[in-house]
C-alpha positions as CSV (number, residue, x, y, z in Angstrom):
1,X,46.8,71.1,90.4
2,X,49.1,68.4,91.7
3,X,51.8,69.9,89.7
4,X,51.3,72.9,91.7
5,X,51.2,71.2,94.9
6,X,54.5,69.0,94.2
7,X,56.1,72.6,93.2
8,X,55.1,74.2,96.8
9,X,56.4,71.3,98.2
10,X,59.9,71.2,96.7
11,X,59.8,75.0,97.6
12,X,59.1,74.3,101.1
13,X,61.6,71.4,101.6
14,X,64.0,73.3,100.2
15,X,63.3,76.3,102.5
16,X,63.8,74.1,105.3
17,X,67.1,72.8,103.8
18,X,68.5,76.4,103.2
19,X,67.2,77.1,106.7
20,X,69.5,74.1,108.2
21,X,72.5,75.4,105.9
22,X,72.1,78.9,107.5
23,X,72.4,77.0,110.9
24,X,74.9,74.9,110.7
25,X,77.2,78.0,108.6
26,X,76.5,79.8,112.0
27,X,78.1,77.0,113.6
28,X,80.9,76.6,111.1
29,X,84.4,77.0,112.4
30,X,88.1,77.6,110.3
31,X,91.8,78.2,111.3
32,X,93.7,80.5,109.0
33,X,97.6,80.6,109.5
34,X,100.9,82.6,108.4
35,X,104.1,82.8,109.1
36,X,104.2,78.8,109.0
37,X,102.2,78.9,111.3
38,X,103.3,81.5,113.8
39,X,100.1,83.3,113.7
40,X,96.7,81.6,113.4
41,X,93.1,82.7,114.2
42,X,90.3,81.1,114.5
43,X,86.7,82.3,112.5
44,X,83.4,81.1,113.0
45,X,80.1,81.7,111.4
46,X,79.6,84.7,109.5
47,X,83.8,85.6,109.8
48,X,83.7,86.4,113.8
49,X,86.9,85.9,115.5
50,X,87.2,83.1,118.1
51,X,91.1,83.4,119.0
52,X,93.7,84.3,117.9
53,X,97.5,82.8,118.6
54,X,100.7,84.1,118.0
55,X,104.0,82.3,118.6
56,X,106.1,83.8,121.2
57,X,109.0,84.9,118.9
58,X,106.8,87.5,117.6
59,X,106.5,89.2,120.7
60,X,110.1,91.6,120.6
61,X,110.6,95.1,119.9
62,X,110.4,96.3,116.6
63,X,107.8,93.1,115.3
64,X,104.9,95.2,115.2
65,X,104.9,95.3,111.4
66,X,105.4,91.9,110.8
67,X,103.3,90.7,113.1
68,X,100.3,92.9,112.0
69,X,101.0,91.8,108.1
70,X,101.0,88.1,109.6
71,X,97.7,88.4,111.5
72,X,96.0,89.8,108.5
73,X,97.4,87.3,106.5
74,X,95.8,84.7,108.6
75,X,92.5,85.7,109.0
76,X,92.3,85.9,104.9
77,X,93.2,82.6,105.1
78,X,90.8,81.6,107.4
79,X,88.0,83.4,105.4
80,X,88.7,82.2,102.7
81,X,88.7,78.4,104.5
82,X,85.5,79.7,106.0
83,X,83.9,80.8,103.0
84,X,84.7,77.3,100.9
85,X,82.8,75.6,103.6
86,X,80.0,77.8,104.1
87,X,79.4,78.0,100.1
88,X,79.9,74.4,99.9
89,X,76.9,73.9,102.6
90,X,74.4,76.2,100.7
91,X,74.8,74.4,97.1
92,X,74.2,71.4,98.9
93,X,71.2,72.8,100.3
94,X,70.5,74.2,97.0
95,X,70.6,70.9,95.3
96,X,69.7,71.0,91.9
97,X,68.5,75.1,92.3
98,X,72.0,75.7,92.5
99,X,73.5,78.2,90.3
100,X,69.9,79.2,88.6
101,X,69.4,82.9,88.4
102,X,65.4,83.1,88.6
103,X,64.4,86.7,88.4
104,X,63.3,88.0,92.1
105,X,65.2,85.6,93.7
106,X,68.6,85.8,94.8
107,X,70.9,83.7,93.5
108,X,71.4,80.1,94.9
109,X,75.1,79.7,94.4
């Protein structure tokens, strides 16, 4: 019976620790840019965009393209910033769960 006891334990502490992980990825912020740096935005959370900054040279006739390719650019990089972090924050949370596949329950990175 204790072994059962330590078990729903563990389960719960690590409930909790996924629960601050989820909080804190909420509250997790990253800056994607292109160009070298003539377009950046800024992502937070889940992948809403917080601003977005493009250099003034971008701003003539006949940019449209460019700029649009460039502002995509960016926010993959800033996803993909965001994502590292976020993922990084739930195997910590995880801790040793990490990476098991247990049938019924979803996988813990």
């Amino acid at each position: 019976m204790k072994d059962l006891n330590a078990l729903m334990q563990q389960a719960q502490a690590m409930q909790q620790k996924l629960q601050d992980a989820q909080a804190k990825m909420a509250e997790t912020t990253a800056e994607g840019t292109s160009g070298g740096g003539l377009v950046s935005i800024a992502l937070k959370g889940p992948g809403e965009i917080t601003s977005v900054k493009i250099d003034d040279s971008l701003m003539t006739p006949g940019e449209g393209e460019i700029l649009a390719d460039l502002i995509v650019a960016a926010h993959a990089d800033a996803k993909r910033k965001l994502d590292e972090v976020n993922n990084a924050l739930m195997r910590e949370a995880a801790g040793p769960m990490a990476g098991m596949n247990i049938p019924g329950m979803p996988k813990l990175f």
